[in-house]
Every structure is written in structure tokens, then in C-alpha cells.
C-alpha positions as CSV (number, residue, x, y, z in Angstrom):
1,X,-64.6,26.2,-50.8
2,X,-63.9,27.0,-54.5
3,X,-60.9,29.2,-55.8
4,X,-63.4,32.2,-56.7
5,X,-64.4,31.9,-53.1
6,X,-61.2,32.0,-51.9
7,X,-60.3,34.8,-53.6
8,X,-63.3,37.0,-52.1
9,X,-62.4,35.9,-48.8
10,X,-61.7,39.7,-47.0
11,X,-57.7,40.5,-46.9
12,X,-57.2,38.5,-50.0
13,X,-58.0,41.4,-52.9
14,X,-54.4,42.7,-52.4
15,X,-52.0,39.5,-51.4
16,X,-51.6,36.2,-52.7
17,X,-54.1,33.7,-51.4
18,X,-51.5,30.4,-50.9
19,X,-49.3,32.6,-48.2
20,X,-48.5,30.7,-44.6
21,X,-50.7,28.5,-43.7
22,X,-52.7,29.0,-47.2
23,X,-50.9,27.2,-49.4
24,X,-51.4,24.1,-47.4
25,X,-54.9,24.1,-47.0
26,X,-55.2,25.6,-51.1
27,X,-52.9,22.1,-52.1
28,X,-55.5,20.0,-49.7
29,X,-58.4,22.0,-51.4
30,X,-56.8,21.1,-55.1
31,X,-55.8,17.6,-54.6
32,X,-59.8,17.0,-53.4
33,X,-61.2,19.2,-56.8
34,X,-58.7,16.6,-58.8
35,X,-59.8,13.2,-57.1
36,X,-63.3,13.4,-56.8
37,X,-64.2,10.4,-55.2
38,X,-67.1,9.5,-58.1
39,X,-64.5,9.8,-60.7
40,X,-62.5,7.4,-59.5
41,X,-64.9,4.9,-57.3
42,X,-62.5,5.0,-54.8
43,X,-61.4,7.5,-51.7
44,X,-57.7,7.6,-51.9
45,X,-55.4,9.8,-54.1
46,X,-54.1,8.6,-57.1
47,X,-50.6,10.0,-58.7
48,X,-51.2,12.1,-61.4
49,X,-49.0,10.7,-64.6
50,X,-48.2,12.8,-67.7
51,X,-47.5,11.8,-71.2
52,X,-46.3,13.2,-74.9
53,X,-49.0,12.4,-77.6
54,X,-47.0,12.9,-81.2
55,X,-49.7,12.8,-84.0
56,X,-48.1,9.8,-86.4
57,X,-49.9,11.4,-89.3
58,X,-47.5,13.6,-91.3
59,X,-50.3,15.0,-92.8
60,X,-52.4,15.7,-89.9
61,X,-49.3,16.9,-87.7
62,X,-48.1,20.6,-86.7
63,X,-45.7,22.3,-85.0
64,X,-47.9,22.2,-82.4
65,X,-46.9,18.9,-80.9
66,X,-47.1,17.0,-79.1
67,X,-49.9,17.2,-76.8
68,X,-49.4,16.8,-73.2
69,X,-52.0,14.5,-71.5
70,X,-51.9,14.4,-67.6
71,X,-54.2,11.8,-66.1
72,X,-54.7,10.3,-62.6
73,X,-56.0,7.1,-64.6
74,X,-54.2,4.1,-66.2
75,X,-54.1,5.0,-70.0
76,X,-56.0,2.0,-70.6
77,X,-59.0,3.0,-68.4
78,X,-59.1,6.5,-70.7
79,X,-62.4,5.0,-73.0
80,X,-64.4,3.5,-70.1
81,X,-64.3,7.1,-68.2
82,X,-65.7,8.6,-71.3
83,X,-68.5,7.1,-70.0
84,X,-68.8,8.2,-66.3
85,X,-72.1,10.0,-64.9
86,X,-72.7,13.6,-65.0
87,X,-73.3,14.9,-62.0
88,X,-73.2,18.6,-63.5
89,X,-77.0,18.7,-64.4
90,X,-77.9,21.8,-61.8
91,X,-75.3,24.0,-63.6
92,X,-74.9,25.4,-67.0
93,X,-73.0,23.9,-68.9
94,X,-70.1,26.7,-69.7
95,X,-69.9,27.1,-65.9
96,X,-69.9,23.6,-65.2
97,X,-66.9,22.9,-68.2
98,X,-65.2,25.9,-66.4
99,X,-65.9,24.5,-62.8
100,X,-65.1,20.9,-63.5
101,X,-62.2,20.7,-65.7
102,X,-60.5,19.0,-62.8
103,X,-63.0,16.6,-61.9
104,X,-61.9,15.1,-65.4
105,X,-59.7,12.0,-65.0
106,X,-57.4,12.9,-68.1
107,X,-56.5,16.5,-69.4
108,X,-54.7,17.8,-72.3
109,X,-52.7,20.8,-73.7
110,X,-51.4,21.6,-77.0
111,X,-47.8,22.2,-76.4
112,X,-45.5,23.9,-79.4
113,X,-42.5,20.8,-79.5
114,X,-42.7,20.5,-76.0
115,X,-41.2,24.6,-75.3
116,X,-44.9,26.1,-74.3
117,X,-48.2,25.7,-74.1
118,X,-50.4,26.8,-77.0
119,X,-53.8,28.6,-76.8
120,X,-55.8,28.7,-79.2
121,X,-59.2,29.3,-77.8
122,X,-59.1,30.5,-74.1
123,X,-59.4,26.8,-73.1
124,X,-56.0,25.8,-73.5
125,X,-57.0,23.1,-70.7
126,X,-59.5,20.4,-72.2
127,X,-61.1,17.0,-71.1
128,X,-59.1,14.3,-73.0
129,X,-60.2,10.8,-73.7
130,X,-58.9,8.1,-76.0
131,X,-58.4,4.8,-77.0
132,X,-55.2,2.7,-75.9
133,X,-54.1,0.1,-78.5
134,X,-51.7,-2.8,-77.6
135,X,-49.9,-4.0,-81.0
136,X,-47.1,-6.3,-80.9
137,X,-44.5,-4.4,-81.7
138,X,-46.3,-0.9,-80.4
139,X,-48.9,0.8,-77.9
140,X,-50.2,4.1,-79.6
141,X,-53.6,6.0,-78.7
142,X,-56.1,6.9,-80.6
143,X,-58.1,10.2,-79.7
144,X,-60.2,12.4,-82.0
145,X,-59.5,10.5,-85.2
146,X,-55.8,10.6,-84.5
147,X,-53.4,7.9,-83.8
148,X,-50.6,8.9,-81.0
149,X,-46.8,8.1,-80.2
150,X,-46.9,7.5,-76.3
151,X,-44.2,8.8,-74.4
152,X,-43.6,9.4,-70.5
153,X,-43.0,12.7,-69.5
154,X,-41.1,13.9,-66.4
155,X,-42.9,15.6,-63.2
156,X,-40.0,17.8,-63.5
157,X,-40.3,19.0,-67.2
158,X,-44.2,19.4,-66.5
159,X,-43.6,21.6,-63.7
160,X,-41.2,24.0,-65.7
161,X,-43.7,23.7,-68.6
162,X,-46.6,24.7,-66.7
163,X,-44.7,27.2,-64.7
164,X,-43.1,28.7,-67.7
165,X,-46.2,28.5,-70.3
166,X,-44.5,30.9,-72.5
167,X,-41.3,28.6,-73.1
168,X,-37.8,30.1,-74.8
169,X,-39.0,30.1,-78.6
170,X,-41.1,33.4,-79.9
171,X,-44.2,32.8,-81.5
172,X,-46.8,35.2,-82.3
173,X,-50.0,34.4,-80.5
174,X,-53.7,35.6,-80.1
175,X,-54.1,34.8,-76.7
176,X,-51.4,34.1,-74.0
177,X,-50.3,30.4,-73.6
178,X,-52.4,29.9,-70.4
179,X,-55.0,33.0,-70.6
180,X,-58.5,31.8,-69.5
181,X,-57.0,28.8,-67.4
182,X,-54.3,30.9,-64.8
183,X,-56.0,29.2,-62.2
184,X,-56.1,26.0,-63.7
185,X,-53.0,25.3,-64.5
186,X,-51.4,27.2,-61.2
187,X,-53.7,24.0,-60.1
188,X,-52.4,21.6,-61.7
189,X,-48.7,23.0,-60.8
190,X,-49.1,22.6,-56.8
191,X,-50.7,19.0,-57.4
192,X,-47.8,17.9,-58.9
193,X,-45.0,19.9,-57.0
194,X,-46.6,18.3,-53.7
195,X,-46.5,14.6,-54.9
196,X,-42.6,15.6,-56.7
197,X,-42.0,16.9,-52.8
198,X,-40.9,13.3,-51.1
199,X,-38.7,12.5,-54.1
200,X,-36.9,15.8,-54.5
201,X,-36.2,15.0,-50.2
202,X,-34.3,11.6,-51.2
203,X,-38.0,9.5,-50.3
204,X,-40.3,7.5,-52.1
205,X,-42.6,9.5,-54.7
């Protein structure tokens, strides 16, 4: 069943479809949409990770850094799933890239210094795929003609991010940090709440 299903189910117009029992069976729902088995050639859930990406280009770099990349794949898998089937032929292809943004095995956002989420375009969600390179004295990534700082970035600090898309700073914006994703991103927020659950109870993530 797919969100826009679920919210045409009758009763749901005027309440919140994730209350009672709900909200377990929408988590079950998302976590399936995120792993699709095809993705990821394999049947068992993954751990989504997320990561900073600081442009190392002075010149190339804004105030909208870094991005945040969230991916249920090592980083150094990213280029090989560039190159994964599409199994979206039967639908057209905006409905599809609205549809499947979380059959993607990597995502990014463009975050303003880490404070909110920055949209530009109603998709402030996007497929993201890149190049990991192993130096000897550094591991950067290269994506869209950019070369990236890698740095870890806490369940915790995406949860608030993504939960408070609008962040502490003012900025004056065209569209609203997370307009044209809400569902998305609410998405991507109970996926990683339920795997920060057993850690936040004293157990293993």
C-alpha cells in the first residue's frame, strides 16, 4: 500500500494516519519502500548511515554546506549502484522520480552549515551517487564534478535536522525547507527513529 493510498483510506481525511496501531504498520510499510530487495540483492534490512559532504573547492563552495548523504549502502558501493536496473519503465518518469526516491540506495539534501535543509527546487530530496577515493593520507568523494570532505553524522543530529527542517538561523527562502518532500522526509524520520530505538533503551543499535 503506498502513502497516497493510505491517506485515502476512509477515517483518515481528518486524523493522522500513524495513530495506534498505524504507526507500526506505516514504519513496517517505510522500512520495505527503503530496502527493496532488487536494490540491494539481498532480503534483510540494512542500517541506514548518514554523512557531511563539505565541497573542498573554495570556489565552488556556499553557504549551503554541507550536503547530507544518507545511504543504506557502503560508501564505496555508491558508483556500482549507479548502475542498477530500472524497473520503473511502466511509469512516467516524474511519477516514477516522485514514487521511488526511496528505492534509491543513497539520498542527499542541501543543508545551510548543517542548521536546515535547503530547497531550492521542490525536490529538496535527490538520488545521490559518487565516487569514493582512498588516498594515503585522505578518503574524499567525488560526486557531480565536486570533490567532498567525508564526515559521519549522528542518528541523533539527523533526526532533529529532519524534524526541524527550518533550523534556528533566518534565511529568506522561495520554497519551505522540505515543501514538495513532507512525506519523504517524515519517511525517512521514522526509519531512523525505529533503528535509534534499541540504542536510546541501553541495547545494541
Amino acid at each position: 500500500m503506498t502513502m497516497k493510498e493510505l491517506s485515502r483510506r476512509p477515517g483518515n481525511r481528518h486524523r493522522s494516519p500513524i495513530q495506534g496501531n498505524h504507526k507500526v504498520r506505516l514504519k513496517t510499510i517505510l522500512t520495505m519502500l527503503m530496502f527493496p530487495a532488487f536494490a540491494l540483492g539481498q532480503s534483510q534490512r540494512e542500517p541506514l548511515t548518514a554523512y557531511w559532504l563539505n565541497d573542498l573547492d573554495l570556489k565552488t563552495a556556499t553557504m549551503y554546506d554541507p550536503l547530507l548523504v544518507i545511504t543504506c549502502v557502503p560508501l564505496e558501493q555508491l558508483e556500482a549502484t549507479a548502475n542498477l536496473p530500472d524497473f520503473r519503465k511502466h511509469v512516467g518518469e516524474s511519477q516514477a522520480a516522485f514514487s521511488y526516491i526511496l528505492d534509491q540506495p543513497a539520498i542527499f539534501l542541501e543543508t545551510n552549515e548543517r542548521d536546515s535543509i535547503w530547497n531550492q527546487d521542490r525536490r529538496p530530496v535527490k538520488p545521490f551517487t559518487g565516487k569514493l577515493v582512498k588516498e594515503e593520507n585522505s578518503v574524499t568523494m567525488i560526486a557531480y564534478g565536486r570533490r567532498y570532505k567525508i564526515t559521519s553524522a549522528s542518528t541523533a543530529d539527523v533526526i532533529r535536522l529532519l524534524r526541524r527542517p527550518e533550523g534556528t538561523k533566518p534565511l529568506h527562502r522561495l520554497h519551505s525547507p522540505i515543501g514538495g518532500a513532507e512525506r519523504t522526509v517524515h519517511a525517512i524520520a521514522l526509519i531512523l527513529e525505529d533503528q535509534a530505538e534499541p540504542s536510546l533503551k541501553g541495547g545494541s543499535p
